[in-house]
C-alpha positions in Angstrom: 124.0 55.2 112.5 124.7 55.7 116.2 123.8 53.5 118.8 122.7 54.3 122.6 124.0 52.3 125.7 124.8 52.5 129.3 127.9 52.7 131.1 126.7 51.7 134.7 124.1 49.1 136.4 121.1 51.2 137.9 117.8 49.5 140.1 114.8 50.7 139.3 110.8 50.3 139.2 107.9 51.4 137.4 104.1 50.6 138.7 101.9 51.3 136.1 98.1 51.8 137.9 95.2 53.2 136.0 91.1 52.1 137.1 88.8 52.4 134.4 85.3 51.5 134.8 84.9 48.2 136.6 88.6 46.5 135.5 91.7 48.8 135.8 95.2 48.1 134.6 98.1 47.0 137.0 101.8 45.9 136.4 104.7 46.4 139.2 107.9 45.8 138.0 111.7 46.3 139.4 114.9 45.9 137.2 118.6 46.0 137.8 120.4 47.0 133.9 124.0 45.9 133.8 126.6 47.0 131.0 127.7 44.2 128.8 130.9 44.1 126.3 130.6 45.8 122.7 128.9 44.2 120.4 127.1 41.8 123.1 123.3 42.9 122.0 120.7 42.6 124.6 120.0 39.9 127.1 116.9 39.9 129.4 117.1 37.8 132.9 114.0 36.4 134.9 115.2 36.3 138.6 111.1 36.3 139.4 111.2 34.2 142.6 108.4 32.9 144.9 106.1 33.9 142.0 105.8 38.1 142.5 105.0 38.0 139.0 103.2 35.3 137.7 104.9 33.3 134.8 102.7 34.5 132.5 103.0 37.8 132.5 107.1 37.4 132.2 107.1 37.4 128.2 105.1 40.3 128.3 107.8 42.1 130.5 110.5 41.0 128.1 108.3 42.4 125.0 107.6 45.3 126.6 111.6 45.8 126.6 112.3 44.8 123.8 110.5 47.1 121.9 111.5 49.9 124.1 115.3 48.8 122.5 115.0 49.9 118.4 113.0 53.3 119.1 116.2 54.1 122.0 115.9 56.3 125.2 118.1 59.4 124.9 118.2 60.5 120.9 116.1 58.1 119.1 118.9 55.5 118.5 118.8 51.6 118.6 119.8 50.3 122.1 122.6 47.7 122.5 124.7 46.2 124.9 122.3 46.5 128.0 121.6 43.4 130.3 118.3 43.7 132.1 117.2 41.3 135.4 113.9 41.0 135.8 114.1 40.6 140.2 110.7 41.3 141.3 107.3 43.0 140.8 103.5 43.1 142.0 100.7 41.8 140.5 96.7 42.0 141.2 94.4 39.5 140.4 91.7 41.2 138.5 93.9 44.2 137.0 96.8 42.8 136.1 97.3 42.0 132.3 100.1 41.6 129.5 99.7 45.3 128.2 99.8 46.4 132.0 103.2 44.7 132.2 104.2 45.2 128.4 104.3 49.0 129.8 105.5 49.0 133.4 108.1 47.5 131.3 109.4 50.0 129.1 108.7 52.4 131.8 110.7 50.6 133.9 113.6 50.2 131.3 113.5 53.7 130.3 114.0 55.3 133.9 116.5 52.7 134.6 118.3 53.3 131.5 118.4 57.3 132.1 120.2 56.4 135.6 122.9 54.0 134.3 124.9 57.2 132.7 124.4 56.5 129.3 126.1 57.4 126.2 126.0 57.5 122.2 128.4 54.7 120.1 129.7 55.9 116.6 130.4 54.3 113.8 134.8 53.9 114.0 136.2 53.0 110.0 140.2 52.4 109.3 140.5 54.3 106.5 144.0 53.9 104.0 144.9 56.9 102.2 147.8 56.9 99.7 148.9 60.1 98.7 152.1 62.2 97.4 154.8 63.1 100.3 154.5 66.4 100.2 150.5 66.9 101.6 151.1 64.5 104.6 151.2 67.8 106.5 148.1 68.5 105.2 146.1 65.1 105.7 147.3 64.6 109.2 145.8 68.2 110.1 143.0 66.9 108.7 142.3 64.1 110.1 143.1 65.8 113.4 140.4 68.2 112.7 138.1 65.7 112.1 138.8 63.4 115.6 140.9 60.7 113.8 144.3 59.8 114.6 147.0 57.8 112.2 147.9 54.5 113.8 150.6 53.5 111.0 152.5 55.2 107.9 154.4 53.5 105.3 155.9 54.5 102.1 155.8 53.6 98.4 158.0 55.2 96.2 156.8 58.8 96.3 153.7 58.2 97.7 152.7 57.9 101.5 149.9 55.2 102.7 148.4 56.8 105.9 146.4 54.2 108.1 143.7 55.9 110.6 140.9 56.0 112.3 138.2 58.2 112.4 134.4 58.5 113.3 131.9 57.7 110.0 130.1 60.8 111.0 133.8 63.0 110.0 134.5 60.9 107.0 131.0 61.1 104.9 132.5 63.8 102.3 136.4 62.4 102.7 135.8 61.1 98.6 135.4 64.7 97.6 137.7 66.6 100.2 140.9 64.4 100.1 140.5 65.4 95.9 140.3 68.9 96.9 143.2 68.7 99.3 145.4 66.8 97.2 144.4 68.2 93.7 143.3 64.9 92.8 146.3 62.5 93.2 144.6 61.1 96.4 143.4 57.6 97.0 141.7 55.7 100.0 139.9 52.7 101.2 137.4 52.4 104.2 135.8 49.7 106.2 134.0 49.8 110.0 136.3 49.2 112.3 134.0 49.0 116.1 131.3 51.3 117.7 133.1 53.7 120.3 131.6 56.3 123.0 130.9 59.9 121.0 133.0 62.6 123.5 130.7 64.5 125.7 130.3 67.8 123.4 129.7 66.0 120.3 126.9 64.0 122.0 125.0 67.2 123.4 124.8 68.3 120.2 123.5 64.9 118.2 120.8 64.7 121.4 119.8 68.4 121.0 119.5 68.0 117.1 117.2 64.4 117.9 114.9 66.6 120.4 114.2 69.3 118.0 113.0 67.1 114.9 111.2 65.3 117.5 109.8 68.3 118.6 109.3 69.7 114.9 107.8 66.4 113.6 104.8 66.1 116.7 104.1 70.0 115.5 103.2 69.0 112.5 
């Protein structure tokens, strides 16, 4: 379940022109994206002055951004976290129409978006594992391996309680390998902890692996 989002504003437009017959299509639009705080979601600004866009066309902007957002921009991945201002655009009197705008607008947000340096988020849990002293060698090699690190120990008797945190995506299997590691006198708990930014080299691989089933699935 990762998530996509920016990590700098970008300014941008997207005119999207196309004559058919007697009436053609025309929408203009020009957006600044912002980064917002985890966990913010999406908000949408109309900073339209001096009516560039008429104010009917602005929900049609907005929609055409909003469902840009589930179906993401770089792997596929819901997009969250993003602040988009609406500052100016271009109508034309006979062309211009809500679908022209609905897709100047995801146009728009899409180039924008690609500027702003994006990244993936990952799933973070805090995961508890109690275990017998003598694998805590073991289990903190592990969870190295696996881009976690321990933020607390305690003991209990003979047992160790180990408290990290580590990426979903390492942890899926941690049931069946923490059983295999400690012959089966291992214990844990999990729970989501926050969204953070997947390092560079995971994230080249997650987009790479998006691209080919796309690729794959419009083959078919």
């Amino acid at each position: 379940p990762y998530k996509e989002t920016i990590t700098v504003p970008a300014v941008g437009m997207y005119r999207h022109k196309k004559q058919t017959g007697v009436r053609g299509q025309f929408g203009e639009v020009h957006f600044r994206l912002y980064p917002m705080e985890r966990g913010a979601g999406f908000e949408f600004v109309d900073a339209i002055v001096g009516g560039a866009i008429p104010n009917q066309f602005i929900p049609a902007v907005e929609k055409g951004v909003r469902e840009t957002l589930p179906r993401g921009v770089l792997a596929g991945y819901p997009v969250e976290d993003v602040k988009v201002e609406l500052f100016f655009g271009k109508y034309h009197d006979v062309d211009s129409s809500e679908a022209a705008f609905k897709l100047a607008a995801s146009m728009c947000f899409q180039e924008c978006f690609l500027k702003a340096k994006p990244v993936l988020l990952e799933p973070v849990v805090n995961l508890e594992i109690t275990v017998p002293s003598q694998y805590m060698g073991d289990i903190s090699g592990d969870l190295n391996s696996r881009r976690g690190r321990i933020v607390g120990m305690d003991s209990e008797g003979d047992m160790q309680i180990i408290r990290a945190q580590a990426p979903l995506g390492e942890v899926m299997r941690y049931a069946t390998e923490l059983r295999s590691m400690t012959g089966g006198t291992g214990s844990y708990t999990m729970e989501l902890s926050h969204y953070d930014v997947v390092p560079a080299r995971a994230a080249e691989q997650v987009i790479a692996q998006a691209k080919k089933a796309k690729e794959e699935a419009g083959g078919r």
